[in-house]
C-alpha positions as CSV (number, residue, x, y, z in Angstrom):
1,X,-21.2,135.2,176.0
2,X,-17.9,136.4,177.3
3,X,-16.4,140.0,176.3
4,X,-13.3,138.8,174.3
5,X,-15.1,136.9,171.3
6,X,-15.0,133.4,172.8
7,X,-18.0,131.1,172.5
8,X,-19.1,128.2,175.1
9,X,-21.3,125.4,174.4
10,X,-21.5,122.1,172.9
11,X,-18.9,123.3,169.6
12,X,-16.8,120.2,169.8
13,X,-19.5,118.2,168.1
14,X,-20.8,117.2,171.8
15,X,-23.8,118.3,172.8
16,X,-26.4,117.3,175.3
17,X,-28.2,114.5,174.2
18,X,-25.7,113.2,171.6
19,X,-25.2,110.1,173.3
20,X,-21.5,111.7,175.0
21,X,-22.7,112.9,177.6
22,X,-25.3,111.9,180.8
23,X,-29.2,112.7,180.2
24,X,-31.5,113.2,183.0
25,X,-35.4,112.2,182.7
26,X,-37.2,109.2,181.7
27,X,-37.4,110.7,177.8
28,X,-34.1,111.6,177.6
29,X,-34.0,115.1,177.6
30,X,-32.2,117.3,179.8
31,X,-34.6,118.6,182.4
32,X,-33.1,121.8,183.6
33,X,-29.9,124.1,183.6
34,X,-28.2,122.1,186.7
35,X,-28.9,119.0,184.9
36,X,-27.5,120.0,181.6
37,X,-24.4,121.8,183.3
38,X,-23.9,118.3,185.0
39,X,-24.4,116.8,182.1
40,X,-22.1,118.9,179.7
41,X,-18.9,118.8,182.0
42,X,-19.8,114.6,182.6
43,X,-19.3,114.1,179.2
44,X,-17.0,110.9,178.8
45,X,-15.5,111.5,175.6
46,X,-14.6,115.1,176.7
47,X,-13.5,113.6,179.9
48,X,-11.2,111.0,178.1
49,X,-9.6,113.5,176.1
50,X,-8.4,116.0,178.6
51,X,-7.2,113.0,180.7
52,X,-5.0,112.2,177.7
53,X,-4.0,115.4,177.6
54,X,-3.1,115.3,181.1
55,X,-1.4,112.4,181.3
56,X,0.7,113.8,177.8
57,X,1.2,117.2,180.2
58,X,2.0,114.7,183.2
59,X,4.6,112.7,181.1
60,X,6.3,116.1,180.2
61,X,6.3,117.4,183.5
62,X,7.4,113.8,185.6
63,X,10.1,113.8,182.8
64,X,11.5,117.5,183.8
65,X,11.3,116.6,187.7
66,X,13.3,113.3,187.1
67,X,15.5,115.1,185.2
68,X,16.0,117.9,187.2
69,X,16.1,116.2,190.5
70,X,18.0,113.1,190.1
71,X,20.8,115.8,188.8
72,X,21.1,113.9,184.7
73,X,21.7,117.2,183.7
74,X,24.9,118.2,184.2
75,X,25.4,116.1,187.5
76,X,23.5,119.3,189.5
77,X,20.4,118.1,190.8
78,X,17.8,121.2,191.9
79,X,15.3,121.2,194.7
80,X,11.9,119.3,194.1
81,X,10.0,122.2,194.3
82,X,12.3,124.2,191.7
83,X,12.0,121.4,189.4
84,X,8.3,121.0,189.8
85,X,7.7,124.7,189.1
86,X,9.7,124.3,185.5
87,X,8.1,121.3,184.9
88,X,4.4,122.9,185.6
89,X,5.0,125.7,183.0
90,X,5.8,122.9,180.4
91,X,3.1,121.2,181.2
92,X,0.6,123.5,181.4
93,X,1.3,125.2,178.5
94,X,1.5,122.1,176.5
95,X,-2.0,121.6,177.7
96,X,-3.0,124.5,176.8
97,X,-2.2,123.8,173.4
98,X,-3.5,120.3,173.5
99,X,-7.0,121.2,175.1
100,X,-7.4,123.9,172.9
101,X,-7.0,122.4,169.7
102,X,-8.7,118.9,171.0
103,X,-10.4,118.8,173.9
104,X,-12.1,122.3,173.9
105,X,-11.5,122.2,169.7
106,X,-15.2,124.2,169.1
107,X,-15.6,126.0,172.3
108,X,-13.4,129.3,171.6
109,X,-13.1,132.0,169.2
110,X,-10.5,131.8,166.3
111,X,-7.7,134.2,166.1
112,X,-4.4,135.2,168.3
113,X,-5.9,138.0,171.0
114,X,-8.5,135.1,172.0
115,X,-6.2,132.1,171.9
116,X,-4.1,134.6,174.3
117,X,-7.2,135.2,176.8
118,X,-7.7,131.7,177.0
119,X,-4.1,130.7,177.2
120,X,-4.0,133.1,179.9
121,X,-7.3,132.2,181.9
122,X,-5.8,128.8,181.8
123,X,-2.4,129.6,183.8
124,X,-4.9,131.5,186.3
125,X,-7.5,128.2,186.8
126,X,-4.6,126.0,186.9
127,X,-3.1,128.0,189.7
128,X,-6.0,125.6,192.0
129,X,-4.8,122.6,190.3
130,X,-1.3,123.2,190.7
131,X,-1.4,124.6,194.6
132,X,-2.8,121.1,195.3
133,X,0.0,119.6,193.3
134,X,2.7,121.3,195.0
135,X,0.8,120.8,198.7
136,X,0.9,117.0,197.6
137,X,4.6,117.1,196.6
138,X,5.8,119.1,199.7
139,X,4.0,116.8,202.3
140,X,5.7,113.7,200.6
141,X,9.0,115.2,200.6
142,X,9.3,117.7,203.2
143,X,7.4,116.2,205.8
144,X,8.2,112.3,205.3
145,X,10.8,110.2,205.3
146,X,10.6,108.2,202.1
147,X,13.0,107.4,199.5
148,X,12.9,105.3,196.1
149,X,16.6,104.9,195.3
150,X,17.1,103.4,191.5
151,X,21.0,103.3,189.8
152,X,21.9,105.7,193.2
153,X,19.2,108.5,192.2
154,X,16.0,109.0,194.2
155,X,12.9,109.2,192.3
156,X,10.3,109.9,195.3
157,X,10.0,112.7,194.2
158,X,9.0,112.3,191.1
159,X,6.6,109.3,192.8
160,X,5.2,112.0,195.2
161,X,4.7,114.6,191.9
162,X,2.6,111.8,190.0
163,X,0.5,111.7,193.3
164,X,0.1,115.7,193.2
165,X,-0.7,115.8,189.6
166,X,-3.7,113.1,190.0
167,X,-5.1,115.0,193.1
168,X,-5.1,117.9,191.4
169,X,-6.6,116.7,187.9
170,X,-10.6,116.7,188.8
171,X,-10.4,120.5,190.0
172,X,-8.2,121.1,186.7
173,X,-11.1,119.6,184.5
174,X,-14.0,121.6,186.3
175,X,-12.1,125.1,186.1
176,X,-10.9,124.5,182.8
177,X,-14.5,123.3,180.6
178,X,-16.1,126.3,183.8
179,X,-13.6,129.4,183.3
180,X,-11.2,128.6,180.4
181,X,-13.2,127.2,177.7
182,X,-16.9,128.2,179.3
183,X,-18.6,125.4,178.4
184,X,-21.4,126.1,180.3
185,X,-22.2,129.4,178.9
């Protein structure tokens, strides 16, 4: 159990066995720890609802890159990376909220001070996600010479974002169910 009140395992109304998630063994059962670990974070319907939370967080934060790049706002358009850093913080955090109330909705303690740990365990696992995203981005901006020009704006970058946010999705998932919501515990 962790220090701060939060709770892992199977809460969500998916456990091992349930027919969610992967078995090992020719009766069914879960054989070991590895294999039930394996098995808990290979659960498809928990896998299908933080990839729609994702692509929800992804549709927030492509949305703020556009935005912000192709210069809608105000005719000033900002860097790719500066636009990608304000739309990370809206995404995550809407993820956050998302995961925790859907994704991860039995896996963590009620009340504000834990919903905070969480919250903020999140920002830090997502730090590995989002240094892949923002790798992704810069070597399709900085380092090629590509542009997708629609109504005179170019929306590469926001092509080359999308590309970053997928990368970084499976290492997302892992930390998240691992360190955020501590499914395995």
């Amino acid at each position: 159990m962790t220090g701060d009140g939060d709770r892992g395992g199977g809460g969500s109304g998916e456990g091992v066995g349930d027919g969610g998630t992967s078995t090992v063994g020719g009766d069914g059962r879960v054989e070991d720890g590895t294999s039930r670990a394996l098995a808990t974070l290979a659960s498809r319907a928990r896998i299908g609802q933080f990839v729609s939370v994702g692509v929800a967080g992804a549709t927030v934060e492509t949305l703020v890159v556009a935005v912000l790049t192709a210069g809608v706002l105000a005719g000033l358009a900002v860097a790719p990376l500066a636009a990608k850093a304000v739309g990370a913080e809206a995404s995550i955090t809407l993820m956050f909220l998302l995961n925790d109330r859907y994704t991860f909705s039995g896996e963590g303690a009620a009340g504000l001070a834990a919903v905070g740990r969480r919250w903020a365990r999140s920002h830090l696992v997502r730090l590995g996600g989002l240094t892949v995203a923002f790798v992704v981005l810069w070597l399709l901006t900085a380092r090629t010479d590509v542009s997708l020009v629609v109504a005179g704006a170019d929306f590469w970058p926001t092509v080359a974002n999308a590309v970053g946010i997928g990368t970084g999705m499976v290492l997302n998932y892992v930390a998240e169910s691992v360190f955020t919501w501590r499914v395995l515990d």
